[in-house]
Residue frames as a rotation matrix with the C-alpha (Angstrom) as fourth column:
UNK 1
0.748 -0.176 -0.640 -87.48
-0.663 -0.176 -0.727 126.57
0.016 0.969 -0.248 110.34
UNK 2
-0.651 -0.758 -0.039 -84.19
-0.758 0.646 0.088 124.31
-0.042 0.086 -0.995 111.42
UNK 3
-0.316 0.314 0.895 -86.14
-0.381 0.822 -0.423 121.98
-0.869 -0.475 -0.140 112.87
UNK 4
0.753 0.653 -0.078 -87.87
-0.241 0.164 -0.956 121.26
-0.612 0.739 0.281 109.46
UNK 5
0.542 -0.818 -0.193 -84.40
-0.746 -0.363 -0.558 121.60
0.387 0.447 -0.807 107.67
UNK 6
-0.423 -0.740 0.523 -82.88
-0.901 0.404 -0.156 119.86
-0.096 -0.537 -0.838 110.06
UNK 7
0.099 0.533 0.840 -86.04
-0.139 0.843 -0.519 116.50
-0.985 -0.066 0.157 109.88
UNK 8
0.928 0.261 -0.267 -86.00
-0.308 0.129 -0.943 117.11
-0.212 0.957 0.200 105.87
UNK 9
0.315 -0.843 -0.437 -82.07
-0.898 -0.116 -0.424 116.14
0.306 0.526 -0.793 105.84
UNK 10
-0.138 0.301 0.943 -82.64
-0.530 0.782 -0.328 113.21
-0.837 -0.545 0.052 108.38
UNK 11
0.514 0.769 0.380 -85.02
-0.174 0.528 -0.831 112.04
-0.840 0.361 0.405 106.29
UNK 12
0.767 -0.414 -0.491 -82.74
-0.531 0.020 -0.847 112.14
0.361 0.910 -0.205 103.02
UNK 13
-0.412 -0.897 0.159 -79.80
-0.911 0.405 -0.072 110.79
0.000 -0.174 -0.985 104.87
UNK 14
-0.346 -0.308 0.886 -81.59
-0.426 0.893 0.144 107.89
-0.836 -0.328 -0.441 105.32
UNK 15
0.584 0.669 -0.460 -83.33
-0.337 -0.315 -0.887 107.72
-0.738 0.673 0.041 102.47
UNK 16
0.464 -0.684 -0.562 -80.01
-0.882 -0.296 -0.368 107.14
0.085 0.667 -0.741 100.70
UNK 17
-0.396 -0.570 0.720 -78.98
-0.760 0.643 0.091 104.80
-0.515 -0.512 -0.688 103.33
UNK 18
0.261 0.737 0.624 -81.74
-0.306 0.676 -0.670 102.57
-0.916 -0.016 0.402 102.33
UNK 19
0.889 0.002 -0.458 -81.24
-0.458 0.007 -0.889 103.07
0.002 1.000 0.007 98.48
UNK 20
0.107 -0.933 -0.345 -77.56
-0.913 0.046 -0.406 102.44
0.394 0.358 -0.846 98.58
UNK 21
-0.641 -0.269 0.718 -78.01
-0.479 0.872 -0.101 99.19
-0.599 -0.409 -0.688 100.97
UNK 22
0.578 0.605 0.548 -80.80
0.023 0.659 -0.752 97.76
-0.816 0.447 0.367 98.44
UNK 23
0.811 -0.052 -0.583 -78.60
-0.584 -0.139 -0.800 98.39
-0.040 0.989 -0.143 95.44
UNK 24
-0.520 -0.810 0.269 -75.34
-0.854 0.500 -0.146 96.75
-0.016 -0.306 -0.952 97.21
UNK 25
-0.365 0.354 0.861 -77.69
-0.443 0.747 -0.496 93.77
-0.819 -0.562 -0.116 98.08
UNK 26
0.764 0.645 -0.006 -79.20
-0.273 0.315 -0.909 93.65
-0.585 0.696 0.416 94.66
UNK 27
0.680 -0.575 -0.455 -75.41
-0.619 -0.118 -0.777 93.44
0.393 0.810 -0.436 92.60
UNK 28
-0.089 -0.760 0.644 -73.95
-0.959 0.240 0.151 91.34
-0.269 -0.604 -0.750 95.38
UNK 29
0.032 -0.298 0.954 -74.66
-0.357 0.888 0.289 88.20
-0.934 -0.350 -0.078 94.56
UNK 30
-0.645 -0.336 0.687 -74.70
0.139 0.832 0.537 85.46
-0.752 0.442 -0.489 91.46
UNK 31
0.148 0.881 0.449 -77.63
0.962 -0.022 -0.272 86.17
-0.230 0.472 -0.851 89.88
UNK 32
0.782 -0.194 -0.593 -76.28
-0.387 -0.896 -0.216 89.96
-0.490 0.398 -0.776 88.91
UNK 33
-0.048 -0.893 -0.447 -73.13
-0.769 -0.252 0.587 88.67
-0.637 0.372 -0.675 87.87
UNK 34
-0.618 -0.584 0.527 -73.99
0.098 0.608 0.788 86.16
-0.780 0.538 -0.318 86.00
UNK 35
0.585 0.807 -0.079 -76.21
0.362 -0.347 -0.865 88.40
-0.726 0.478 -0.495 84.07
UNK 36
0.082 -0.676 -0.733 -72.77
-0.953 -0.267 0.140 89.56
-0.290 0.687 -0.666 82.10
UNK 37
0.870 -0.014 -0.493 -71.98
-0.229 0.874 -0.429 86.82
0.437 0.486 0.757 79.19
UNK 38
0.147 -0.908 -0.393 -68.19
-0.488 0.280 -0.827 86.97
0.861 0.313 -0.402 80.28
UNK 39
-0.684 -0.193 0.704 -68.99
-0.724 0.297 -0.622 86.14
-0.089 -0.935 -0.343 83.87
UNK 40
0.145 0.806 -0.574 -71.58
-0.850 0.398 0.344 83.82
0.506 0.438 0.743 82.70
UNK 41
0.293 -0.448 -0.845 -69.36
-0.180 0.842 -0.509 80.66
0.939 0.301 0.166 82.62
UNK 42
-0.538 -0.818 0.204 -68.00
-0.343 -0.008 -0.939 81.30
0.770 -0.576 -0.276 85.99
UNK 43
-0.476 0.646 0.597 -71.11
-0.879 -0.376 -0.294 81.57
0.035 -0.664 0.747 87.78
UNK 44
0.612 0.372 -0.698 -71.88
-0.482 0.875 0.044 77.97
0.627 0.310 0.714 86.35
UNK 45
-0.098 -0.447 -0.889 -69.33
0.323 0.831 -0.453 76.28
0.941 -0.332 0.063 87.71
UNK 46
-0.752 0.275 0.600 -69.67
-0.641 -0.516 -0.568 78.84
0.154 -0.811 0.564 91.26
UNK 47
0.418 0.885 0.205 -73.38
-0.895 0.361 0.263 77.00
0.159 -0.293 0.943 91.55
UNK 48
0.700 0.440 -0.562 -71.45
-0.356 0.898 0.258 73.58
0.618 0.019 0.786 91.90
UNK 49
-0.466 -0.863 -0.197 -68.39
0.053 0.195 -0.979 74.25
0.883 -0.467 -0.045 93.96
UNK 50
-0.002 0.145 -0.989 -68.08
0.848 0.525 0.075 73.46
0.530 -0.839 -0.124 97.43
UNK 51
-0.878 -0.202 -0.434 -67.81
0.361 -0.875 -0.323 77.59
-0.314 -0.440 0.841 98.06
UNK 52
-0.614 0.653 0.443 -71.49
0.698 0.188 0.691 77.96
0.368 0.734 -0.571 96.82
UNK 53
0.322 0.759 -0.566 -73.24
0.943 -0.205 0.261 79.47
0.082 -0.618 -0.782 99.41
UNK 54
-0.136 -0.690 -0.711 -70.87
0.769 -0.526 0.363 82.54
-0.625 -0.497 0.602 99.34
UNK 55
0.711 0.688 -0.144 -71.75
0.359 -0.531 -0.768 85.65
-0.605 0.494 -0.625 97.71
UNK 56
0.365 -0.685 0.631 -69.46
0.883 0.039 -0.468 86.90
0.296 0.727 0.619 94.95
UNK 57
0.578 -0.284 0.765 -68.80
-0.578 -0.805 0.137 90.41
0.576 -0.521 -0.630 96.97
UNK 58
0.914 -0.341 0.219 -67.23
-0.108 0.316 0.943 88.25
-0.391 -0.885 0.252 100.03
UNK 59
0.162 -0.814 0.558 -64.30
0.834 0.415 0.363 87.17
-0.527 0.407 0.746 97.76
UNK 60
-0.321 -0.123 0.939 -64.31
0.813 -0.545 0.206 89.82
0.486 0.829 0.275 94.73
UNK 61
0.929 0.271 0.253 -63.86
0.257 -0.963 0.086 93.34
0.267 -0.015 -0.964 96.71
UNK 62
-0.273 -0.951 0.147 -61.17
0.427 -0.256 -0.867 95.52
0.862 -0.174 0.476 97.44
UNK 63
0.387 0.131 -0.913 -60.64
0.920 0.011 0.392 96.08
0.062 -0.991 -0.116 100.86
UNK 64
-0.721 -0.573 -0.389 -59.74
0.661 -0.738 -0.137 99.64
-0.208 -0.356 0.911 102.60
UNK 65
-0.706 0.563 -0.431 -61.71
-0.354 -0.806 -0.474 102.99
-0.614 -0.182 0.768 101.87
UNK 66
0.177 0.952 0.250 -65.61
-0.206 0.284 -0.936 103.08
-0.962 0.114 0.247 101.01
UNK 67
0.399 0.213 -0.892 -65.01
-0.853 -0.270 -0.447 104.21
-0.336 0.939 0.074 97.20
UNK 68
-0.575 -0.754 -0.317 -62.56
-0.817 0.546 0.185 101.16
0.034 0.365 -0.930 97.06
UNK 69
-0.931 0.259 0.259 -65.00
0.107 0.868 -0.485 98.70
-0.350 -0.424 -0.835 98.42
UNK 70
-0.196 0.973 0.119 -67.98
0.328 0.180 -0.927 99.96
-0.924 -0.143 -0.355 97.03
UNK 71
0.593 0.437 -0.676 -67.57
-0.432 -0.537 -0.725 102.04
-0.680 0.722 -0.129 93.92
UNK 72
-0.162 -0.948 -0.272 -64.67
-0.825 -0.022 0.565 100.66
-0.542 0.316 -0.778 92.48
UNK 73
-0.429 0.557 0.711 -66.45
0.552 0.785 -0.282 96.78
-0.716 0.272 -0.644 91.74
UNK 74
0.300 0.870 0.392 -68.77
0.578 0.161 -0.800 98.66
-0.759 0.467 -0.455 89.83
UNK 75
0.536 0.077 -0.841 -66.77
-0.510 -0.764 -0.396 100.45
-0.672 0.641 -0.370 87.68
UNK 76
-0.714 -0.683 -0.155 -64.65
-0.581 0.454 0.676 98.24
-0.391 0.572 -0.721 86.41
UNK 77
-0.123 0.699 0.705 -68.09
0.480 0.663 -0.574 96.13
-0.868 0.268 -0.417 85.92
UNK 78
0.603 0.507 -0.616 -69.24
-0.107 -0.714 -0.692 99.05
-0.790 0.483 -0.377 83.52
UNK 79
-0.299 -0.904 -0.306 -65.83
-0.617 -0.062 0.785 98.85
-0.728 0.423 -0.539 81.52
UNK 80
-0.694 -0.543 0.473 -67.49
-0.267 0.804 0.532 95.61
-0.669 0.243 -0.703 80.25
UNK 81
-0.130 0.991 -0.025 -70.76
-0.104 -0.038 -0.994 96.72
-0.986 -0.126 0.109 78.95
């Protein structure tokens, strides 16, 4: 019975892991943000600077605990829907 318990929570931990690293990967770069009109403009001129190649997460996160670095970006995104 653990053992089953114990493989069926496994299996969800990663399970999440996966989900939560494709969704980070999918909102991280240029092509999410410049799917908002107000970030639109930025993302234009982003495609010709000399910092192109850089994803918009590398620069635009807050540093220190997960929720800060990960959840936090995306609320304030929401704010703008």
């Amino acid at each position: 019975m653990w053992k089953k318990i114990l493989l069926g929570s496994g299996i969800t931990v990663v399970g999440l892991y996966v989900l939560f690293q494709v969704g980070y990967y999918a909102t991280s770069g240029p092509n999410f943000c410049g799917s908002c009109h107000e970030v639109n403009k930025y993302v234009t001129s982003w495609q010709t600077a000399a910092h192109k190649n850089v994803n918009c997460l590398d620069c635009h996160r807050d540093t220190g605990h997960a929720v800060d670095i990960y959840l936090r970006p995306d609320l304030k995104g929401y704010k703008q829907l």
